[in-house]
C-alpha positions as CSV (number, residue, x, y, z in Angstrom):
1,X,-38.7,142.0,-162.2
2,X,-42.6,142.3,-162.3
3,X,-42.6,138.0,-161.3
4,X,-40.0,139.2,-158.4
5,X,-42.8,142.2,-157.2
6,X,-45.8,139.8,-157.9
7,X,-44.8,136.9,-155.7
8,X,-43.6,138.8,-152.6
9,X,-47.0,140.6,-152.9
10,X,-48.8,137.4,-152.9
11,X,-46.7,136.1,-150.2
12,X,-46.7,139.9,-147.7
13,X,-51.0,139.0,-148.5
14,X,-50.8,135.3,-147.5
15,X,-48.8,136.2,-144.5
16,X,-51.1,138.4,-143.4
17,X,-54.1,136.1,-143.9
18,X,-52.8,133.5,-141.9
19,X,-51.3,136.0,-138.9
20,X,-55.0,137.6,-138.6
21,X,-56.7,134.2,-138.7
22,X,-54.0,132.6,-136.0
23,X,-54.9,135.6,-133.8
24,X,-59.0,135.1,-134.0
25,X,-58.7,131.7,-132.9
26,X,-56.4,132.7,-129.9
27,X,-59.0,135.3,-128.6
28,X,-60.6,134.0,-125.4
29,X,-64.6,134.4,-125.5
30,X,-67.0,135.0,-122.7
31,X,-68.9,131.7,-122.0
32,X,-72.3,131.2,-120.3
33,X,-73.2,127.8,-119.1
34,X,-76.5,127.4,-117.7
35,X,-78.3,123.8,-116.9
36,X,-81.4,122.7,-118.2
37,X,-83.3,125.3,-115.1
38,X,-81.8,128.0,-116.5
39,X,-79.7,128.3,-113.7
40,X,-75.5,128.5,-113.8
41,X,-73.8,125.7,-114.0
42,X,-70.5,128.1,-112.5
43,X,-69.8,126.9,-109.1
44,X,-70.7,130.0,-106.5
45,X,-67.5,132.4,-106.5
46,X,-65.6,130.7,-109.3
47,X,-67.1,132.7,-112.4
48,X,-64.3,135.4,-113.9
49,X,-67.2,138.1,-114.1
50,X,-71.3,138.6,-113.9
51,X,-74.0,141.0,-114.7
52,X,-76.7,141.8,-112.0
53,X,-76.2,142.2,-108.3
54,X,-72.6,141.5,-108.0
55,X,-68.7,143.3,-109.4
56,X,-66.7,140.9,-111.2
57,X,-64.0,138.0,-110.9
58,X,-65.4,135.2,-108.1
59,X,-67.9,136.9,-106.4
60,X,-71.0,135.8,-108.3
61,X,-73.9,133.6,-106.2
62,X,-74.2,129.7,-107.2
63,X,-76.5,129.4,-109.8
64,X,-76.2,132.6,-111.0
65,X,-77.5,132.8,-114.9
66,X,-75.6,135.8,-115.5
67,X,-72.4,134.1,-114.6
68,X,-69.7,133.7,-117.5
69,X,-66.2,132.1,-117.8
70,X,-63.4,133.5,-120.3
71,X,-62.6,130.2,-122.5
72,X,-60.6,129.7,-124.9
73,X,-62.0,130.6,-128.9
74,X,-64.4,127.4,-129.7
75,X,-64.3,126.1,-126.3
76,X,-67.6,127.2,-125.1
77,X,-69.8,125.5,-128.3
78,X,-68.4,122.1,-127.0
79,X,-70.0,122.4,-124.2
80,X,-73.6,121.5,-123.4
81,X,-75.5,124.6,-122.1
82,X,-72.3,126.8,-123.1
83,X,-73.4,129.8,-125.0
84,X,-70.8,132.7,-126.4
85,X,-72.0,136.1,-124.6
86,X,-70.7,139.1,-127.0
């Protein structure tokens, strides 16, 4: 009886270990991509949000170092310039 209570422990803990690691690496992660200038590589209005002098969702200026994609977890390290904004 204590094997039976032992093993569905371990596997209700394993379970849970893999369903909270599945779910970090499905969480999208802000992504900055800026060019050797220091200016955006995000194409003018094509950014889902920015930081100074504009809202949010397409309306940020070309060039614009503020500028940040949502990407897919790990995405943004594969890219050159790509840097994960918290």
């Amino acid at each position: 009886m204590k094997n039976k209570h032992l093993t569905t422990s371990i596997i209700a803990a394993f379970t849970f270990v893999m369903t909270e690691a599945s779910q970090a690496e499905e969480t999208p992660q802000k992504c900055q991509i800026n060019g050797p200038d220091g200016k955006s590589l995000i194409k003018a209005g094509k950014a889902d949000c920015a930081g100074g002098g504009n809202s949010c969702s397409g309306s940020n200026p070309e060039g614009d170092p503020s500028a940040w994609l949502l990407l897919p977890y790990g995405v943004c390290e594969k890219i050159k310039g790509g840097v994960v904004v918290k």
